[in-house]
C-alpha positions as CSV (number, residue, x, y, z in Angstrom):
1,X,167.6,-3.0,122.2
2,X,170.2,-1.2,123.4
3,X,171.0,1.3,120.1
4,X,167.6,2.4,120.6
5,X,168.4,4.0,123.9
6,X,168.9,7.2,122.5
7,X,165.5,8.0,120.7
8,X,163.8,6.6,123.9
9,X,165.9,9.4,126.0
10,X,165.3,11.8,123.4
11,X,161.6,11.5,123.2
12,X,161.0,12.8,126.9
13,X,163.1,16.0,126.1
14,X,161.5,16.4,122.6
15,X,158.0,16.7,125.0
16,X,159.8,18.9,127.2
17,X,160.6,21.4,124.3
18,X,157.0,21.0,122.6
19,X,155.3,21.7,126.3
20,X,157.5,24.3,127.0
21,X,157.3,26.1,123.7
22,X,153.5,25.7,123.1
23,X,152.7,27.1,126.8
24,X,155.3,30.5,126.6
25,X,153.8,33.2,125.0
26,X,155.7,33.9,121.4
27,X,155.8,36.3,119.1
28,X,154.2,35.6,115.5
29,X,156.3,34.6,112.9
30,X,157.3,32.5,110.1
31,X,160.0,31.3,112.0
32,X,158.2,30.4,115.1
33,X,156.0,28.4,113.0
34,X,158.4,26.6,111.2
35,X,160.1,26.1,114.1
36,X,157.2,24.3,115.6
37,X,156.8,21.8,112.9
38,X,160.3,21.0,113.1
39,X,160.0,19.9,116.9
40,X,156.4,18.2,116.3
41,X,158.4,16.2,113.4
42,X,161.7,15.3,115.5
43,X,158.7,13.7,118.2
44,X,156.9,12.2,115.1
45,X,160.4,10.6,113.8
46,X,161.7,9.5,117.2
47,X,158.4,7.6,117.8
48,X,158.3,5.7,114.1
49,X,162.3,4.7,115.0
50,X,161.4,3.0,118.2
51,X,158.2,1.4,116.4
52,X,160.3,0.6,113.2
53,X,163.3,-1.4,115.8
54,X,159.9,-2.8,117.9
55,X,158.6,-4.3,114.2
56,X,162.0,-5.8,112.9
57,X,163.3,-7.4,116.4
58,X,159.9,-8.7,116.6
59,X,160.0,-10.0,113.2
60,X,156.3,-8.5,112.3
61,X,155.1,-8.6,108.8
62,X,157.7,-6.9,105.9
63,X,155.0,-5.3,104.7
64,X,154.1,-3.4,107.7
65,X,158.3,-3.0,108.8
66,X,159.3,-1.8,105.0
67,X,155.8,0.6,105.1
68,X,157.0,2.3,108.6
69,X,160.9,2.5,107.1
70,X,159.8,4.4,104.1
71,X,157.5,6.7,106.6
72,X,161.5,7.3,108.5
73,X,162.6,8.1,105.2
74,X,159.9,10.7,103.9
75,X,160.1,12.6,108.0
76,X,163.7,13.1,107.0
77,X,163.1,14.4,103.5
78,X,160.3,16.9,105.0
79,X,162.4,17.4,108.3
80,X,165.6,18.6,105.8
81,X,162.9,20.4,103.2
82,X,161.3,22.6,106.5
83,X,165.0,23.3,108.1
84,X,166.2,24.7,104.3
85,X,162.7,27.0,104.3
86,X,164.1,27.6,107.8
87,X,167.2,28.9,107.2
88,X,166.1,30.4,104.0
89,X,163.8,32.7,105.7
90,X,165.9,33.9,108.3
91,X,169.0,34.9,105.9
92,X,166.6,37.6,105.2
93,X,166.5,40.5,106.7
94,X,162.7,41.1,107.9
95,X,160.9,42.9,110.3
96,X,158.9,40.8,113.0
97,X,156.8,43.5,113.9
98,X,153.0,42.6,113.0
99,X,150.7,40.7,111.1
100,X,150.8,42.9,108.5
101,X,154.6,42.1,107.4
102,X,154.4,38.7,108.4
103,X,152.0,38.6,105.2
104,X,154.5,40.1,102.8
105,X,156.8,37.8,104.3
106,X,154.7,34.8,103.7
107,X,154.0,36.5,99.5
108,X,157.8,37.1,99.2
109,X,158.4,33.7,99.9
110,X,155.9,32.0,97.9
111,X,157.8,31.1,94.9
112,X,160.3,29.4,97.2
113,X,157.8,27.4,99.3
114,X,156.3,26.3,96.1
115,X,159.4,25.1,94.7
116,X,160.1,23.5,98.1
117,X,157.1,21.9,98.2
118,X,157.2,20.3,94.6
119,X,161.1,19.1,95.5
120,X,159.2,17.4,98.6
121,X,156.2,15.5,96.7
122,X,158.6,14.7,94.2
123,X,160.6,12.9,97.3
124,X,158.2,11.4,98.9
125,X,157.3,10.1,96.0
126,X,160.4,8.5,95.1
127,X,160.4,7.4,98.3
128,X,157.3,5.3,98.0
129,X,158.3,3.7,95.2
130,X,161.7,3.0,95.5
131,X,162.8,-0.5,96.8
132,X,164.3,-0.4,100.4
133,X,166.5,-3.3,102.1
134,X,165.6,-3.7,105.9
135,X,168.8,-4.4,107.2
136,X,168.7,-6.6,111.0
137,X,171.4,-7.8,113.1
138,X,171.3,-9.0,116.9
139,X,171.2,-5.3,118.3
140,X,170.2,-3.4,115.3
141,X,168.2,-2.5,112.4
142,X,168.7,0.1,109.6
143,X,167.5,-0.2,105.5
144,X,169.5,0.3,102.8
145,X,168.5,0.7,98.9
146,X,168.2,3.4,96.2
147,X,165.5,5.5,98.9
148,X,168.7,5.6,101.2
149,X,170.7,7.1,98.7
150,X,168.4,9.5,97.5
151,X,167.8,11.0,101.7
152,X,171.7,11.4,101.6
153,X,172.6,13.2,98.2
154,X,169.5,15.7,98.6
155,X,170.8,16.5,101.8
156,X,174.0,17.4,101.0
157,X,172.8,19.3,98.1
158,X,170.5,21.4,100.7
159,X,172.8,21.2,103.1
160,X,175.2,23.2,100.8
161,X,172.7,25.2,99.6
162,X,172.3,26.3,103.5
163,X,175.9,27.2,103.7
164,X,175.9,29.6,100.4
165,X,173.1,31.6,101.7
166,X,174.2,32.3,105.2
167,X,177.4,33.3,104.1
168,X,175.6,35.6,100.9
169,X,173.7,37.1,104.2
170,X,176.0,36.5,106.7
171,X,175.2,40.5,107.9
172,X,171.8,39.8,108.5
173,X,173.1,36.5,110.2
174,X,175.3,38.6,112.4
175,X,173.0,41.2,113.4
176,X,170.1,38.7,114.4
177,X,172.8,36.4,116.5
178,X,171.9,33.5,114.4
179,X,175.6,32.1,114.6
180,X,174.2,29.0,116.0
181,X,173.3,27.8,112.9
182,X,176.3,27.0,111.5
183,X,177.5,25.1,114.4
184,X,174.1,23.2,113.3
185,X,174.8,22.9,109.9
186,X,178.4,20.7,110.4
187,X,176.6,19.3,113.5
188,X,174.0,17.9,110.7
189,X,176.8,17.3,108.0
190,X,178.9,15.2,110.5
191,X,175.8,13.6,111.2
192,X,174.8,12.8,107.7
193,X,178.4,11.5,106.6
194,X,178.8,9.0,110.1
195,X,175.5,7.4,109.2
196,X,176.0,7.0,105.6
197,X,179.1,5.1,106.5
198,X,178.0,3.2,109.5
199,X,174.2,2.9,108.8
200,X,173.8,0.8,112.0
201,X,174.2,3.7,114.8
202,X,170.3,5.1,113.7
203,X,171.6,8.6,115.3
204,X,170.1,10.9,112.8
205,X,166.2,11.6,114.9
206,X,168.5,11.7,118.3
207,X,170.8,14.5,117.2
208,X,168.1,16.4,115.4
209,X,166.5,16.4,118.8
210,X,169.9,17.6,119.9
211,X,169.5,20.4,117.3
212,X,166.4,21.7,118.2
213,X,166.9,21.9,122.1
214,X,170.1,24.1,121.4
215,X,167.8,26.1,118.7
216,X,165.4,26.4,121.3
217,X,167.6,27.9,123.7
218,X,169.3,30.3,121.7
219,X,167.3,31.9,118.5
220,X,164.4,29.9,119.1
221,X,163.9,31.3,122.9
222,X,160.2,32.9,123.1
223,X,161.7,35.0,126.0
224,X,164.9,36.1,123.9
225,X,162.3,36.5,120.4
226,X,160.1,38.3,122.4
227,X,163.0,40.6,124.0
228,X,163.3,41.1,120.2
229,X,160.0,42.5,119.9
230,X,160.3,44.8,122.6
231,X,163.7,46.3,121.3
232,X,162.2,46.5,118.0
233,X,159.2,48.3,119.7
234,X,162.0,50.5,121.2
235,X,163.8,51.5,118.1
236,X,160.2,52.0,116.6
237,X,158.9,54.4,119.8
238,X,162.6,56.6,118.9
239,X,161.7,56.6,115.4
240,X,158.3,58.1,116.4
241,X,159.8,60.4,119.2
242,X,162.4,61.9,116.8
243,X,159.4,62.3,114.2
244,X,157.6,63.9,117.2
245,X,160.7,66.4,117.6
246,X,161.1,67.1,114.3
247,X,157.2,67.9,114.2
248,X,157.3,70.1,117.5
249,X,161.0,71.9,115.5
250,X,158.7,73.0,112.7
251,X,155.6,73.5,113.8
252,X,157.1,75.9,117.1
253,X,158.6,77.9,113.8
254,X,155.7,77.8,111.9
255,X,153.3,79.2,115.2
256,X,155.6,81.3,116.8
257,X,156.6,83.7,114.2
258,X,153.5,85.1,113.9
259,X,153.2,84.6,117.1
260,X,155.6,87.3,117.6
261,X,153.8,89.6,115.7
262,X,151.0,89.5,117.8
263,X,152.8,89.4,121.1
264,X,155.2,92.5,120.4
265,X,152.3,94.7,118.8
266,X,149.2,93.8,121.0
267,X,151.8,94.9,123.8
268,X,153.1,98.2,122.3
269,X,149.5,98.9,121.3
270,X,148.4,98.7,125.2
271,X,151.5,100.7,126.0
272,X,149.9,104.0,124.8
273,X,148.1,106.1,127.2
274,X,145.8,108.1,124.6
275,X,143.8,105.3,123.8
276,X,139.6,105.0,124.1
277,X,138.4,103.2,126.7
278,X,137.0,100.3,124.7
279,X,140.4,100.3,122.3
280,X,142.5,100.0,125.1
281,X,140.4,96.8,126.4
282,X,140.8,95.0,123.5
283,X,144.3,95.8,123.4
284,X,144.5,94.3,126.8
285,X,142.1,91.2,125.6
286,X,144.4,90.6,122.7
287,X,147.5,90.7,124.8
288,X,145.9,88.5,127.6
289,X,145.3,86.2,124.6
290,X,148.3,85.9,123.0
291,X,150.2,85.0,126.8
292,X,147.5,82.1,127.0
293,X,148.6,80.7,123.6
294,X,152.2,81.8,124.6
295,X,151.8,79.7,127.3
296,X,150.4,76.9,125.7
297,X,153.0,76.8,122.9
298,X,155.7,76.8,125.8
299,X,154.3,74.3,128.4
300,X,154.8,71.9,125.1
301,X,157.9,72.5,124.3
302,X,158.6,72.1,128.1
303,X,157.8,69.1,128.1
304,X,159.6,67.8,125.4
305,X,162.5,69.4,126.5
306,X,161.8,67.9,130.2
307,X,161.2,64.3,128.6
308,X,164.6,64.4,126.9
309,X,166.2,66.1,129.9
310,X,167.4,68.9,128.2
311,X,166.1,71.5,130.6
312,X,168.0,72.9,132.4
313,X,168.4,75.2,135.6
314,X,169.9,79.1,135.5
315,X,170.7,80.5,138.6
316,X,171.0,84.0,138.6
317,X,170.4,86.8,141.3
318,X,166.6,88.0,141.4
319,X,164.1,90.1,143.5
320,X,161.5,87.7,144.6
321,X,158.9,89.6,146.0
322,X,159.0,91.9,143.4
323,X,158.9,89.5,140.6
324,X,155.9,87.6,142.2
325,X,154.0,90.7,143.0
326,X,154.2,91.9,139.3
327,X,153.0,88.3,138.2
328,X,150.3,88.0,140.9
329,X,149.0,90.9,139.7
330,X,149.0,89.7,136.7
331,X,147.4,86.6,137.1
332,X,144.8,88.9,139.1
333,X,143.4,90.2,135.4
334,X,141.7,86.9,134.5
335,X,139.7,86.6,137.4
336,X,137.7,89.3,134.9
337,X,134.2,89.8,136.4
338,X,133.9,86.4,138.2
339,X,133.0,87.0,141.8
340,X,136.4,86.0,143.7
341,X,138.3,87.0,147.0
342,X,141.5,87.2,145.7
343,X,144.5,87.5,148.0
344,X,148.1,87.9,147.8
345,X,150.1,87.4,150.9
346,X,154.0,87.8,150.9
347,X,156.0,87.6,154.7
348,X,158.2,90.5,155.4
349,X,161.4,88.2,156.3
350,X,161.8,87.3,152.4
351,X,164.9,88.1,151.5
352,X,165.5,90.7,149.5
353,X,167.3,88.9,146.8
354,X,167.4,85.6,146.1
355,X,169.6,83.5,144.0
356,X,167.8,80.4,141.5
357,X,166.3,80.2,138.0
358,X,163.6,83.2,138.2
359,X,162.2,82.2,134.7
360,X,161.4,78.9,136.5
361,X,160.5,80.4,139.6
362,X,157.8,82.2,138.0
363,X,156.5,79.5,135.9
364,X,155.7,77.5,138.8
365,X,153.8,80.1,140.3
366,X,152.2,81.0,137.3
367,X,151.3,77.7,136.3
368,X,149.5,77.5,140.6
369,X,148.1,80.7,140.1
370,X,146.8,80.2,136.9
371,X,145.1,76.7,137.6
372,X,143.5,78.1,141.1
373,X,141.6,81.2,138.6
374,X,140.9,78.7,135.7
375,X,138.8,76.1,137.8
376,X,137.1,78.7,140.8
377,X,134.0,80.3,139.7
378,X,133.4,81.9,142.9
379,X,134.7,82.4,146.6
380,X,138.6,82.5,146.9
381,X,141.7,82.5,146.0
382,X,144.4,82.8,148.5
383,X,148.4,83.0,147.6
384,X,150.9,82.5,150.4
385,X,154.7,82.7,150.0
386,X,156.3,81.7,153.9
387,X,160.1,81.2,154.2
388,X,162.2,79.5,156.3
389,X,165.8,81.3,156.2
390,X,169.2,79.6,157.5
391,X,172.5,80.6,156.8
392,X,172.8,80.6,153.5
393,X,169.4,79.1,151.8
394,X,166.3,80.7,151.8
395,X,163.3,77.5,151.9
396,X,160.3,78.8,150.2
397,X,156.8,77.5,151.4
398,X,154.7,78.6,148.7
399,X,150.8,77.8,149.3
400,X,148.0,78.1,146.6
401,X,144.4,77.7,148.1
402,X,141.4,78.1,146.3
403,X,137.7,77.2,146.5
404,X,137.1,75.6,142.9
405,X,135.9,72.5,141.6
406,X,138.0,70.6,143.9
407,X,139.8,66.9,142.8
408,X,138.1,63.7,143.5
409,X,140.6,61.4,146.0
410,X,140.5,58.5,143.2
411,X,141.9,61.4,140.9
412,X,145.0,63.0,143.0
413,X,147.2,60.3,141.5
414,X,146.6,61.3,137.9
415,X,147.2,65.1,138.8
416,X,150.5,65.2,137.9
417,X,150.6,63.3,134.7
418,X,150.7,64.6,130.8
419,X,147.6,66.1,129.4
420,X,146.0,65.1,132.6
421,X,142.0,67.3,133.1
422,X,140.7,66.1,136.1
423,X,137.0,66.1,135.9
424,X,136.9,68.4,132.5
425,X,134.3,67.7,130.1
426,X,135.4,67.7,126.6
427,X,133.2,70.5,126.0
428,X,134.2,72.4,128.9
429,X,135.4,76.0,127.7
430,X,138.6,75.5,130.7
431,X,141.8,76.6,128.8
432,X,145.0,74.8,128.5
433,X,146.8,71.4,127.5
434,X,146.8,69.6,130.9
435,X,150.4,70.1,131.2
436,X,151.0,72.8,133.1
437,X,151.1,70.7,136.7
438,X,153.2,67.6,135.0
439,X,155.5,70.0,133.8
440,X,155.6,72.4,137.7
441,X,156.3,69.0,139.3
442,X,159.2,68.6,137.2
443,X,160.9,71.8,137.7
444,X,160.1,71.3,141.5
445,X,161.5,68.6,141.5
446,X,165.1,69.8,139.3
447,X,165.2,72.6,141.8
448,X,165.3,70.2,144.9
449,X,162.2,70.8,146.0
450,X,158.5,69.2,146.5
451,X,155.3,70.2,145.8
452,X,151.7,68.4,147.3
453,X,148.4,68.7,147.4
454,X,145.1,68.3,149.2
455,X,141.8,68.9,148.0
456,X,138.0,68.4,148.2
457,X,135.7,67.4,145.3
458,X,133.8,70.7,145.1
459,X,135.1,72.4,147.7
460,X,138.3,73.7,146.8
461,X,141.9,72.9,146.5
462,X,145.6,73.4,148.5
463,X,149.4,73.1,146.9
464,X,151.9,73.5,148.4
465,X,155.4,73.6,147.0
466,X,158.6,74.0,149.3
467,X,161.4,75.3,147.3
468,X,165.1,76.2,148.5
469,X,167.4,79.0,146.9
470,X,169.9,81.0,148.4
471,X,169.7,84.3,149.7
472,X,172.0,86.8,147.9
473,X,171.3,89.6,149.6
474,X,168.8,89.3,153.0
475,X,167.7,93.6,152.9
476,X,167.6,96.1,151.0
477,X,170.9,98.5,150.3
478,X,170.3,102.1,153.0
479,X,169.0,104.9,150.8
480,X,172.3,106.1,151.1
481,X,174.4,103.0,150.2
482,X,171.5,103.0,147.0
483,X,172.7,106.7,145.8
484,X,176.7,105.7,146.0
485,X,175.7,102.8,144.3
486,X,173.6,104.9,141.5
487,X,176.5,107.5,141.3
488,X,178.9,104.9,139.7
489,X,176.4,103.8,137.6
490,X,176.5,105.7,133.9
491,X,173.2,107.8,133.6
492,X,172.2,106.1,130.1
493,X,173.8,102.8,129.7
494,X,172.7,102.8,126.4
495,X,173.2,106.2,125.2
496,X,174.5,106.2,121.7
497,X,174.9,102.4,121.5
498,X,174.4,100.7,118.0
499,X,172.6,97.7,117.5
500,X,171.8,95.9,114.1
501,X,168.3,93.6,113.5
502,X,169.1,90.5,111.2
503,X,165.7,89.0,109.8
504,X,164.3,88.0,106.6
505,X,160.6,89.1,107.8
506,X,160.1,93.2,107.9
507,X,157.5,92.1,110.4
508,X,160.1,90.7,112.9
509,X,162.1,93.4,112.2
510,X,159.3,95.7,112.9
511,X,159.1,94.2,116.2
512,X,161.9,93.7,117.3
513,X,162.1,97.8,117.0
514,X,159.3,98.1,118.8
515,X,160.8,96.0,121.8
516,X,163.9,98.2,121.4
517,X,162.0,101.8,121.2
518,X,162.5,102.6,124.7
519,X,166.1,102.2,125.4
520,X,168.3,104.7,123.6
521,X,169.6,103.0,120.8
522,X,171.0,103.7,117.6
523,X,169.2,101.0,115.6
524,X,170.0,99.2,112.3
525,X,168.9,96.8,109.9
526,X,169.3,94.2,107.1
527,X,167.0,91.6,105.5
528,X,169.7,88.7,105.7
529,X,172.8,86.9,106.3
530,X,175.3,88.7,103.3
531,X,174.1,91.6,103.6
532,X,175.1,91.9,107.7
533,X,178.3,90.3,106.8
534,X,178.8,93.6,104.0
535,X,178.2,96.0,106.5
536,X,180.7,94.2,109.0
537,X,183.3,94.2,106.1
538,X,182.3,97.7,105.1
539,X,183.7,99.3,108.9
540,X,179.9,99.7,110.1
541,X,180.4,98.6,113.8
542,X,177.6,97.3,116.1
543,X,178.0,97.1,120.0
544,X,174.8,94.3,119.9
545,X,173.5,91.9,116.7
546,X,169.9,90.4,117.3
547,X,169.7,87.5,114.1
548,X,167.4,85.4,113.3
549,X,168.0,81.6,112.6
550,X,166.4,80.5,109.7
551,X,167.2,82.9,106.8
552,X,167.3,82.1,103.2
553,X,170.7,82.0,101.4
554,X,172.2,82.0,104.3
555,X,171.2,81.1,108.4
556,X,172.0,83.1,111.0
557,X,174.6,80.0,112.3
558,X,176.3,80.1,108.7
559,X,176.4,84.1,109.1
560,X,177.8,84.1,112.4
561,X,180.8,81.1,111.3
562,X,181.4,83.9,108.8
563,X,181.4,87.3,110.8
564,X,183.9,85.1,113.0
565,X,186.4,84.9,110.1
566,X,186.3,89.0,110.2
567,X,189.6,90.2,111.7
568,X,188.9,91.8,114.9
569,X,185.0,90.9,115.5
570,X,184.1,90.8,118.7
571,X,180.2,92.0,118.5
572,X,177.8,89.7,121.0
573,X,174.9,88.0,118.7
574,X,172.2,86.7,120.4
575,X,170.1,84.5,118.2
576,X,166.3,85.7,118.2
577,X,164.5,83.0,116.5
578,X,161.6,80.9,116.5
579,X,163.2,77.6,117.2
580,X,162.5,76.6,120.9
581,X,162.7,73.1,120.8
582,X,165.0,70.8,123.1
583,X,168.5,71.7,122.6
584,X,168.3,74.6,120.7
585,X,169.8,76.9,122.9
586,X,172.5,74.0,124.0
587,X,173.3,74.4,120.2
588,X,173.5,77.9,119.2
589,X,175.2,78.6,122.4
590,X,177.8,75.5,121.5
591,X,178.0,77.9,117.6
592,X,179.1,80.9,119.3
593,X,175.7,82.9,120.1
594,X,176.3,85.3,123.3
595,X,172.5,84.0,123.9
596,X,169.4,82.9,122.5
597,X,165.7,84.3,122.7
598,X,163.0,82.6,121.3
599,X,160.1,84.5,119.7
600,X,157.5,85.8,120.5
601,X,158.9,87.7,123.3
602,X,158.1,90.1,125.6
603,X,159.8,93.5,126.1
604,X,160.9,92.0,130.2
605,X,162.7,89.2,128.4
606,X,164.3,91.2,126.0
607,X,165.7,93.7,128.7
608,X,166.7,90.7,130.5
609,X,169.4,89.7,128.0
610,X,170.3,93.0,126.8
611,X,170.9,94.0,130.1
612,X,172.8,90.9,130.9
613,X,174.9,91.3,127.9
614,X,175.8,95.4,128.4
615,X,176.2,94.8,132.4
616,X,179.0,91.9,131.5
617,X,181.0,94.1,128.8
618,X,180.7,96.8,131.2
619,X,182.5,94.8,134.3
């Protein structure tokens, strides 16, 4: 028996491939299926060789020997039918990503299958019916007959038929690594043609076996199918985040023009002195009101921009205690009439001036500050700045206690992650997103510093956030050094300095002058991109542009491209638009803009670029 060696050999690793792909966790798909019943058949084929050679060396009845032969041939007819629905179905380019497409899959295959399936009870029935010759020699067995014939020309009809699909779809092929397949194919066809001619080797079962082992380990793999589904899941989670961006891009537009409105007016409004006393504390409501939305548009844009590492850290030279005084004070108002300690506690070895990224800075205290008011209805508040100064770096030790609602210890691990509200009912009136501490850790952390916490449930909280920048300039200039310092300055920096407002809405425009009122210039302005580029063209000449981005006709990038082409322009634009999103100022800053503020803003933040801008052309 010895040229039945090899389906006795190939039986234990047709197991091995069945056990091994029924216990691994797989994705579901046609192909996995179909895959499946092509190793359960190679096992069911191998087994009725070895009993077919058992029957005819035996000599059992013809009956029985000619009944298991014709079995042989219909397992090859079905084995060649499922390996063309096979290969048919992955020449097509379909997603394996759920249930739901492995349905459509299944519908946009049905005419084929029932074709396929009429082709194979057709066979079989041919089979049945057609005579066979059982063929036996000392070591051998094999049949011959019109059956025999049949097997061989249908597979090389599918077997061709294989060949012209792959190659109509050979991108799809290529993309999916499914390459192996055509070693298969004239691994089959060699098979097929060697058999035909020398029906005695019986090698057909073994090397299908063959077949399927290499399928298993390369295209067939659940591991490598199921790294599929996780890139897939990828590509589908950057389709979504992108979505997400584009989402956040318009909808930051959409809520911060307005926004703008609100911010610049309510502010002007609570500027003016004659106001009654109950006008002026609305004023003062609205513009605490629009900060807390301000704040909450910005902590998600933060976040997005932190999450795609587009933020990024400024370092510029900035009075510390001064800034955090102002903001502490600040934060002071919405304690309103809740009965709290509040204290503010700065040491006197600060230096005077500090170099980092102030805007960041102050987040991070706001955000402390903020939270410590928000969740203490009574007692204390306490804010601590400590520093720890050598050579050249000044270390911050910023502390935040309060007496609040406290954090339970199961909790303090969740306290830094996204929308994260620690022991907040869903009714609970407590502003804010639950960003504001994932998004503090972050810039801690950019800065090179740390941040902890400690914390009682119901008793009250502690952060602590050590952060190092380096000390510009450790005192104060001498009254005297101050005034020589003054007496170079020019009295009015802005005296008699023109600057034109670019904006399709009069409302921007509107405020934007309002922002501008109380520095000394000569202000202009248009309603769009053309119409600056006319006045540039017509001699008018501006010593500062503010332009919005998104413009009808033309943008404000488009306008600025243009004003470029003018022989001899030179005039700093900074871009005031609504778009805050990650990138955006990487982008218009890339175009050309001397800077970028994004509305609403505040009169401070205006000043701060302005003044950048003037104080540069000046040196």
């Amino acid at each position: 028996m010895t040229n039945i060696y090899p389906q006795i050999v190939s039986v234990f690793y047709s197991l091995l491939i069945i056990f091994s792909f029924c216990l691994k966790k797989k994705i579901r798909s046609i192909e996995n299926k179909l895959f499946g019943l092509m190793i359960a058949g190679n096992f069911i084929g191998l087994l009725l060789d070895i009993i077919a050679f058992i029957l005819v060396k035996n000599a059992c009845t013809l009956l029985i020997t000619h009944f298991i032969c014709k079995l042989i041939l219909i397992y090859l007819l079905l084995w060649i039918f499922t390996m063309t629905v096979y290969i048919y179905v992955i020449s097509y380019k379909m997603s394996y990503s759920d249930r739901q497409n492995e349905k459509k899959k299944w519908k946009k295959y049905s005419n084929f299958k029932k074709v396929i399936i009429s082709l194979e009870i057709i066979g079989c029935l041919i089979c049945l019916i057609s005579p066979i010759n059982v063929i036996t020699t000392n070591n051998n067995a094999y049949t011959t007959g019109i059956a025999n014939t049949m097997i061989y020309i249908l597979s090389a009809i599918l077997i061709l038929f294989w060949i012209v699909i792959m190659l109509i779809n050979n991108k799809n092929i290529k993309e999916k690594k499914f390459y192996p397949i055509y070693a298969y194919i004239i691994l089959g066809l060699f098979t097929s043609i060697l058999q035909f001619n020398y029906p005695g080797m019986i090698i057909i079962t073994p090397v299908e076996t063959f077949i399927t082992i290499l399928m298993y380990f390369t295209i067939e793999n659940p591991d490598i199918k199921m790294i599929e589904q996780l890139n897939i899941a990828r590509e589908t989670a950057e389709k979504a985040n992108h979505a997400k961006s584009d989402f956040l891009s318009s909808m930051s537009h959409e809520i911060r023009t307005p926004l703008n409105a609100i911010v610049g007016l309510s502010e002007d409004i609570a500027s003016h002195e004659a106001l009654p006393d109950e006008i002026a504390e609305e004023a003062n409501d609205i513009v605490s009101a629009s900060h807390t939305l301000l704040e909450i548009v910005g902590n998600i844009l933060d976040i997005n921009k932190i999450e795609s590492n587009k933020m990024e850290i400024t370092e510029v030279p900035y009075n510390f205690r001064e800034e955090i005084t102002e903001l502490a004070k600040i934060n002071g108002t919405r304690i309103g009439e809740k009965p709290i300690d509040y204290q503010v506690h700065l040491a006197q070895d600060i230096p005077y001036e500090l170099i980092g990224d102030k805007i960041h800075v102050k987040q991070i205290v706001n955000n402390l500050l903020s939270n410590a008011i928000k969740y203490t209805d009574q007692g204390s508040v306490s804010f601590t700045v400590k520093c720890i100064n050598q050579k050249d770096i000044c270390l911050l030790i910023i502390t935040c206690q309060d007496t609040g609602k406290g954090i339970k210890a199961e909790d303090i691990t969740k306290l830094f992650n996204k929308f994260e509200r620690l022991g907040i009912e869903k009714t609970s009136t407590a502003e804010g997103t639950g960003l504001g501490l994932a998004i503090t850790k972050k810039l801690v952390e950019l800065m090179g510093g740390t941040i902890n916490v400690q914390s009682q449930y119901g008793k009250g909280s502690i952060f602590v956030v050590q952060l190092p920048q380096k000390i510009s300039q450790m005192v104060e200039l001498h009254p005297k050094q101050q005034e020589e310092v003054e007496f170079l300055k020019v009295d009015d920096p802005y005296q008699n300095k023109r600057v034109l407002i670019v904006d399709d809405n009069p409302l921007n425009i509107k405020v934007a002058k309002v922002s501008l009122k109380d520095f000394s210039f000569q202000l202009d302005e248009c309603s769009n991109g053309k119409e600056c580029i006319d006045k540039i063209k017509g001699g008018a000449h501006y010593d500062l542009i503010l332009m919005d981005i998104m413009m009808p006709e033309m943008s404000g990038e488009s306008t600025l491209t243009e004003l470029k082409k003018i022989p001899g322009f030179d005039t700093p634009v900074i871009a005031l638009t609504a778009d805050a999103v990650s990138g955006a100022k990487e982008r218009y800053l890339q175009v050309g803009f001397k800077d970028y503020v994004s509305k609403p803003f505040t009169k401070a933040i205006i000043k701060e670029k302005i003044d950048a801008i003037f104080l540069e052309k000046n040196e």
